[in-house]
Every structure is written in structure tokens, then in C-alpha cells.
N, C-alpha and C positions, 0 to 999 in steps of 0.2 A: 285532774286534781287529786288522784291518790297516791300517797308517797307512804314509806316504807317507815314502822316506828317500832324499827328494832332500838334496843337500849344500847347506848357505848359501852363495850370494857376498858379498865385500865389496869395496865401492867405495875412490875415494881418496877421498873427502869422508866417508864413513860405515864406518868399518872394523869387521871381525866383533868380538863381547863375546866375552868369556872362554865363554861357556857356550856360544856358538854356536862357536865355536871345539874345545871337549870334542865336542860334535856329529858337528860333521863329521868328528872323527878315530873316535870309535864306527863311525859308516857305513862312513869307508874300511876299518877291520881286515875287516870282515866281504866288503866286496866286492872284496878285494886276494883274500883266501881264494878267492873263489870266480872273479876273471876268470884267473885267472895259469892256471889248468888249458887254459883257452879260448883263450889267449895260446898257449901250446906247440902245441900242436895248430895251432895257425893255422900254426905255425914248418913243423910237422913235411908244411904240403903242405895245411892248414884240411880244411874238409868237402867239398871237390869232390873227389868220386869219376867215375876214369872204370872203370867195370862196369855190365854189364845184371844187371837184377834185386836184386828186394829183399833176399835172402837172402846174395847177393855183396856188395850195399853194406853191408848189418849186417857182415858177417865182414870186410871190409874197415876200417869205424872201430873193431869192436873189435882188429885187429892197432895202428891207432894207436893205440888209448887203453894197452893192452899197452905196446907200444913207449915211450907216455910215463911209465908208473908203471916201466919198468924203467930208465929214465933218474932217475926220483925217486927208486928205492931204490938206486942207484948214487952218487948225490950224497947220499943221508944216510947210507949206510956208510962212504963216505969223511969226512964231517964227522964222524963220530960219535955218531952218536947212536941210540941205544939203545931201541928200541920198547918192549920189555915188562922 
């Protein structure tokens, strides 16, 4: 069941069809979802840690991924918008 969701290019002699078109924007929702998390993090200093040891560098990105969900729950409280 896993198939391949690279994005179509289209040239100036051969431009994307409608369908391939619908396509490519299917893939991007899904992979906007999931790099923007990747993207902040890069913001907030990426994954180079300076600590010795495995248990420092765990406790280390989870204070950033912390740091970045309490910057997310800051900007949808101020947008408004209403979880449950």
C-alpha cells in the first residue's frame, strides 16, 4: 500500500493538467503539516546540541519541542481558537 508522493513538475512547453495539478496540492497539505514543526525547531537553535550524553541530549530537545508547542498554544489562544 505505499506509493511514491513526489510532486509533478511542469515545463513551459508542457504545463501541469488539472488533475495533476489537484495532486500536487493533496501532497503539499499533508507535508506543510508536517515540515512547519521541523522548520521552528530549526528556528529555535535545530538539533545540534551541545551536552554530553544521551539522557542530557533527550532532556535537551524535549525542552525545545516544549518551548515550541508552548509558542503554538500561545499563538492559537491569541487567534482564537477553541480545541475542545
Amino acid at each position: 500500500g505505499w506509493r511514491m508522493h513526489n510532486q509533478r513538475k511542469g515545463r513551459a512547453d508542457k504545463p501541469l493538467s488539472e488533475c495533476q495539478k489537484r495532486r500536487n496540492r493533496r501532497i503539499a497539505k499533508i507535508r506543510a503539516r508536517v515540515e512547519h514543526p521541523f522548520a521552528s525547531l530549526a528556528q529555535l537553535g535545530g538539533k545540534a546540541l551541545r551536552c554530553i550524553g544521551l539522557a542530557r541530549a533527550t532532556l535537551n530537545l524535549h525542552w525545545k519541542i516544549a518551548g515550541y508547542n508552548l509558542q503554538r498554544l500561545c499563538y492559537l489562544k491569541v487567534a482564537g481558537v477553541v480545541a475542545f
